[in-house]
C-alpha positions, 0 to 999 in steps of 0.5 A: 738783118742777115745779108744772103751770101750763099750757094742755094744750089743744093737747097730747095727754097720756100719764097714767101712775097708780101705782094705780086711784083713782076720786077720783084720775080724777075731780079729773083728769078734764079731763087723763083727758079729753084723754089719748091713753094712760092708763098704770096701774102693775103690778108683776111680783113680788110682785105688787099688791094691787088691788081688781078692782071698783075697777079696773073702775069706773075703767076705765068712767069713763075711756071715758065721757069718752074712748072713743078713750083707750088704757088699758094697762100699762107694757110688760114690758120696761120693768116687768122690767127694773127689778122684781128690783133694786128688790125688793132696794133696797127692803131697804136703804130699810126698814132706814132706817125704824126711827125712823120706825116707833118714832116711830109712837105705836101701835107702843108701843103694841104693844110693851106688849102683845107685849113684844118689839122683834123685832115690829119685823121684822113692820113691816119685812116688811110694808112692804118690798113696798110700798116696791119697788112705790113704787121700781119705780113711779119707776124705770119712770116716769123711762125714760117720761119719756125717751120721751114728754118733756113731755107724761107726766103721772106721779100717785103714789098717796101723798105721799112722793114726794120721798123716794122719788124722793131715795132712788133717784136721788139727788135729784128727778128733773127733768123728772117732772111730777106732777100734785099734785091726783091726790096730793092726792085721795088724800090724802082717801081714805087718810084715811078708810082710817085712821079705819077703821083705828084704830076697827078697831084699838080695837075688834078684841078686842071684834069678835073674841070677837063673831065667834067666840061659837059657839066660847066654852066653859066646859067644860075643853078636852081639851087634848093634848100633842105635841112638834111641830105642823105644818101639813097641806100634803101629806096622807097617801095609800094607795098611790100619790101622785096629786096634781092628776093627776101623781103625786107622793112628798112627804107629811106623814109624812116626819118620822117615824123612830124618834125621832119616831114616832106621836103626838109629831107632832100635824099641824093643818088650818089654812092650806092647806084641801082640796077636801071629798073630798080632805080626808075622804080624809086625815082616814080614812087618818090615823085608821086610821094612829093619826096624831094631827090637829086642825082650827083650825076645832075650836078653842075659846076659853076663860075664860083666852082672854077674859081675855087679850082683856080685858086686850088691850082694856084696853091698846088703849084707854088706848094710845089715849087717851093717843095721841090715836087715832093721830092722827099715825100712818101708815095702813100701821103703823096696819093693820099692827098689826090684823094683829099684834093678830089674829095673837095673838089666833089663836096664843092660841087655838092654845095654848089647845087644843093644847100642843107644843113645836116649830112647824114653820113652812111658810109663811116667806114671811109674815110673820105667822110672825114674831108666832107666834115670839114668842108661841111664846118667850112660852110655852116653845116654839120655832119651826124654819121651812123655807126656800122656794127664792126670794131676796132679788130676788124676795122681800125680806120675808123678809129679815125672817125671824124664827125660832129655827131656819132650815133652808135648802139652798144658799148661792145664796139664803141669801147674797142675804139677807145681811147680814141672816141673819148672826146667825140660826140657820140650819140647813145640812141641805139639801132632802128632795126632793134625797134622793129623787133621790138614792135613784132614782139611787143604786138601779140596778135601779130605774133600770133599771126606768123604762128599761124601762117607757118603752121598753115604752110608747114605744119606744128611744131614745137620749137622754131630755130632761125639760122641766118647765113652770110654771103657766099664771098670767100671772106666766109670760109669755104670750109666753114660752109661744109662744117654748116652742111655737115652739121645741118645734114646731121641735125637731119637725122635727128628725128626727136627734134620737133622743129622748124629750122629756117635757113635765111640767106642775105639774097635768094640769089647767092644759091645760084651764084655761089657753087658751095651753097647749091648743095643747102638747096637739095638739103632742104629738100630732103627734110621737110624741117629745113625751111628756105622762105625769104618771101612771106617773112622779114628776118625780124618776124622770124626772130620774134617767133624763134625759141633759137637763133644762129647768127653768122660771125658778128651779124647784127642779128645776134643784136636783133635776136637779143631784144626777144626771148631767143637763145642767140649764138654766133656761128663763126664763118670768119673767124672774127667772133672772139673778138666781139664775144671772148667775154660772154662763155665758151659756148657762145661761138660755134666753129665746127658742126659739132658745136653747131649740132650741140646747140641744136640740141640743146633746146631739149633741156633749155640750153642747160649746162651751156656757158653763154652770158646772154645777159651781159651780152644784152646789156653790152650790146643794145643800149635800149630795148624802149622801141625808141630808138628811132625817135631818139635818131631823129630827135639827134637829127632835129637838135643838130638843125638847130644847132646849124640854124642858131649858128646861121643866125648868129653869123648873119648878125654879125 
C-alpha cells in the first residue's frame, strides 16, 4: 500500500469516503479543503445504514471549508454494475470467517447461554451485508482509480482493507492511495462504540427488566394453547379487500381449512403494526369471527421470566470477567450478540404467555429468525418459514437461513443459494398467489365477467396490456421512471394499437406522495387507453384477462403472469433483472423506452422474432400450476403439528 508523502498543494484532489464520519473530515481537513469532488459511498441494495444527522453535520463541515466542492455519490452506472456480484462474493467471503467468529471470546460466551452452534448462522448473516457494501466500496473505487489517476484519495471507514482488497482482486490493489489518518480517526470512534457495546451486553438483562417493569406479574398468566402462531400481516376484512386504495385477495385467514380450523390458529400483533383505524377494524372482524388474536404489547413477564434474566446476567458477567470485557473482541460480534441476547429475551417472553407448536415465520429476511428456531427447538416446538421472492445477489443473508422447515416456489431463487440449502428442509409447494390466478383463469364465466365489466366501463378493444409499477422509493431509479413516461407517452401516439393499457401502481397513494409519479396521472388523462383503476380489479383478474403484462424489476407478478397465457416482461427499475432472468432471452428485460415501446408493439405480430424463453421461465419459476399450491402449504403445516405432537408425547413418557 502506498504511504502519501507528498505536497498536494498543486493538486486538485477527488476524496472518495466509504462512510460520513465527522472525526474522518476533520483529521483530513486540509485534503477536504482542497478537494474539487467529495465522493461519499452508497450502496444499491441492501441498502446502508446511515445516520441522517451525521451526514448533514458532515456535509456542512465540508462547505465551511470548501464552498466551491462537489459532493456526490458515485454514478449509478459504476454503483450497479458491481452491486449484485458483490452481494453474491460476499457469501463465499463469510464462509471463511468461521474461525474467526469462534475466535471472538464473547461468542463462547453466547454459546453457554443459547446452547447451539447453529447461532453461528446468526453472525453469519448479519455480517454479510456489511462485508458486500465493504467489497462493493473496493470494487467502485478501483474503476475511479482508473478515472481520475493519482489525484483520488480512497478513506475506508475500518481497518481491514488489506484483506478485503486481497479477497477481491488477489492481492493489494496498485495505484489506490489510502489516506491511513482517516482510517486511523476511525479507529477512534469505534472504539468508543465498543465500550458502549460491552457495558450494553453486560448490563442488558438488567435494563430490560428495568424497561418493562409495567409488564411484571405476579399473578398466573392465562396462558392458552394453539397449535401455530403467526404474524398478523394481511388482516382480516368484510367484504372486499381494499388495501392502500387497490383492492386486494390475501388475508390471514388463508390457512384455515377443515384441518386447521378456528381457534388451533392463534394470529399475534407483533412486527407489522397498523394505523389505529386499520388496527380496531381487524381486532372487531376477528372477535366477531371467534379468531383467536394476542397482542406482544399485552404481554407479561413473570417470575419464571426474571429467573431465566437472572441466570443470563449471571453468565454474562463471569463470561465477562473471565474474558477480560471483551477486550480483544470485534464490535460487529460484540453488537451482534445484544441482539441475540434481546432476541431471547422477547422469545421468552412469547413462551411465557402464549404456547403453540408451529411458528409461522414471514419475516426470513431477518435474521433474528434464526434465535427464534433455536429457542423454539429448546421448547418443543418448531418453525416452518416462507420464502420471499428475492436471491442469493440481492440478499445474501439469507443464505444463512435457519429453519425447520422452508416452504419455497421455484428453482430460479432456491438454486442461487446453493450449496448453502442443500441440506435444509426445504418445501417445494409453490406460492398461494399462484393459485388465485389459477382459479381466475380456470373459471370462464368469471373471465367473462371482467371482459365485460371493462367493455362496459371503457369500451372494446382488441388487446389488454397490464403494466404493474413498483414504489416510487429511490431503489427505483428516478431515471428509469422517465424512461417509462417517455415510452409510455409515445406508446400514446401510436394510434394503430387497440388497447387497453393498465398502470397498476403498489398504492393509489404513491401519485401524491412521490413527485416523479404525478406526471403518469396527467398521461393518463390524455389518452383514454391508458387506465388507473385499483378499485374495481385485484391485479390477478387484470392478469388472467391481459394478452401482455409488464412487470417491474423481479416483481412476483412476472411468477403470476406466468400461470396464464400473457406474454410476461420485466421492466428493470433497479437494475437487478439479469440476475434473476440472464437465462431466458435478450428480449426478456426492457431497460429503456425503446424496448418498452418495442414490446408493445409487438403484439401485432405475437411477439414474433422476440427472443424470450418463456417456457423455461414457467418451469423455473413455479413449481406447480394444480391450484393447489395452498393445500400443499397447509398440509406442510398440519404434518409439522404432528411432528411436535409426536415429539411431546414422547418426551412425556419418558
Amino acid at each position: 500500500m502506498k504511504e502519501i508523502k507528498r505536497d498536494n498543494s498543486k493538486k486538485t484532489s477527488i476524496l472518495f469516503f466509504e462512510t460520513y464520519s465527522v472525526i474522518q473530515i476533520f483529521l483530513l481537513i486540509t485534503y477536504v479543503r482542497k478537494a474539487k469532488i467529495i465522493y461519499f459511498y452508497r450502496k444499491t441494495y441492501p441498502t446502508l445504514k446511515q445516520n441522517l444527522l451525521i451526514k448533514k453535520i458532515v456535509v456542512q463541515i465540508i462547505y465551511l471549508v470548501n464552498k466551491d466542492c462537489r459532493i456526490e455519490t458515485p454514478p449509478t452506472e459504476k454503483i450497479n454494475k458491481y452491486n449484485w456480484t458483490m452481494n453474491k462474493k460476499a457469501i463465499k467471503f463469510v464462509d471463511e470467517l468461521c474461525d474467526e467468529i469462534k475466535h471472538n471470546s464473547i461468542y463462547s460466551t453466547i454459546l453457554k447461554i443459547i446452547h447451539d452452534e447453529n447461532i453461528i448462522k446468526y453472525y453469519k448473516a448479519k455480517v454479510v451485508d456489511d462485508i458486500s457494501a465493504s467489497l462493493l466500496f473496493y470494487r467502485v473505487a478501483k474503476d475511479l482509480v482508473y478515472d481520475y489517476g493519482s489525484v483520488f484519495y480512497v478513506i475506508p471507514a475500518g481497518n481491514d482493507h488489506v484483506k478485503i482488497q486481497d479477497f477481491l482482486f488477489g492481492s493489494r490493489l496498485s495505484g489506490l492511495h489510502i489516506l491511513r489518518i482517516g482510517v486511523a480517526a476511525n479507529q477512534i470512534r469505534y472504539f468508543f462504540f465498543k465500550i458502549f457495546a460491552v457495558a450494553m451486553f453486560i448490563l442488558l438483562p438488567t435494563v430490560y427488566v428495568l424497561l418493562n417493569m409495567k409488564r411484571i406479574t405476579f399473578r398466573k398468566v392465562n396462558k392458552k394453547h394453539y397449535d401455530i402462531a403467526m404474524p398478523v400481516m394481511y388482516g382480516f376484512h368484510d367484504g372486499e379487500v381494499m388495501i392502500d386504495g387497490v383492492r386486494r385477495i390475501q388475508t390471514d385467514g388463508d390457512l384455515y381449512n377443515k384441518q386447521i380450523t378456528l381457534g388451533h390458529i392463534v394470529h399475534i400483533f407483533s412486527l407489522w403494526r397498523f394505523s389505529p383505524d386499520i388496527d380496531e377494524r381487524y381486532r372487531g372482524i376477528m372477535k366477531k369471527r371467534g379468531i383467536p388474536y394476542t397482542d406482544t404489547k399485552d404481554y407479561r413477564i413473570t417470575p419464571k421470566l426474571l429467573l431465566i434474566v437472572a441466570k443470563i446476567q449471571f453468565k454474562i458477567i463471569i463470561g465477562s470477567l473471565l474474558k477480560f470485557f471483551y477486550i480483544h473482541d470485534m464490535y460487529d460480534y460484540i453488537w451482534c450478540s445484544n441482539k441475540i441476547i434481546y432476541g431471547m429475551f422477547n422469545k421468552y417472553l412469547e413462551f411465557e404467555n402464549v404456547d403453540y407448536k408451529v411458528e409461522l415465520v414471514r419475516h426470513d429476511y431477518s435474521p433474528i429468525h434464526i434465535v427464534g428456531t433455536i429457542m423454539c427447538n429448546q421448547n418443543n416446538k418448531k418453525t416452518v418459514g416462507i420464502q420471499h421472492h428475492i436471491n442469493a445477489f440481492d440478499f445474501p443473508s439469507l443464505s444463512f437461513m435457519h429453519f425447520d422447515k422452508y416452504i419455497v416456489f421455484g428453482d430460479i431463487l432456491v438454486n442461487t443459494f446453493l450449496p448453502h440449502w442443500k441440506h435444509a428442509s426445504l418445501q417445494k409447494t409453490g406460492r398461494e398467489n399462484i393459485d388465485w390466478v389459477v382459479s381466475i383463469v380456470n373459471d370462464k364465466d368469471k373471465i367473462s365477467r371482467i371482459r365485460n365489466l371493462i367493455n362496459d366501463m371503457y369500451g372494446e378493444r382488441k388487446y389488454i396490456v397490464l403494466f404493474t409499477f413498483p414504489s416510487g422509493h429511490s431503489l427505483n431509479r428516478k431515471e428509469q421512471w422517465v424512461e417509462v413516461y417517455e415510452g409510455l407517452k409515445e406508446i400514446t401516439e401510436h394510434h394503430d394499437l387497440n388497447m387497453h393499457f393498465f398502470l397498476r401502481l403498489r398504492s393509489i397513494s404513491h401519485l401524491d406522495t412521490y413527485s416523479h409519479l404525478q406526471r403518469f396521472r396527467t398521461l393518463v388523462q390524455s389518452d383514454k387507453r391508458l387506465i388507473l383503476d385499483h378499485e374495481h380489479f385485484t391485479t390477478q383478474e387484470l392478469m388472467a384477462i391481459s394478452d401482455m403484462v409488464i412487470a417491474n424489476s423481479v416483481s412476483f407478478s412476472i411468477w403470476e403472469t406466468l400461470a396464464t397465457r400473457a406474454r410476461v416482461f420485466s421492466f428493470d427499475f433497479i437494475g437487478v433483472a439479469p440476475y434473476y432472468f440472464t437465462d431466458y432471452g435478450k428480449d426478456f428485460i426492457l431497460r429503456d423506452r425503446f424496448d418498452l415501446v418495442r414490446a408493445v408493439r409487438g403484439l401485432h405480430n405475437n411477439f414474433k422474432g422476440f427472443d424470450c424463453k418463456w417456457d423455461q421461465l414457467r418451469k423455473d419459476c413455479n413449481y406447480y400450476y394444480d391450484g393447489n399450491n395452498l393445500e400443499r402449504i397447509r398440509k406442510v403445516f398440519v404434518e409439522t403439528v404432528g411432528e411436535v405432537n409426536a415429539l411431546r408425547q414422547g418426551l412425556s413418557r419418558i
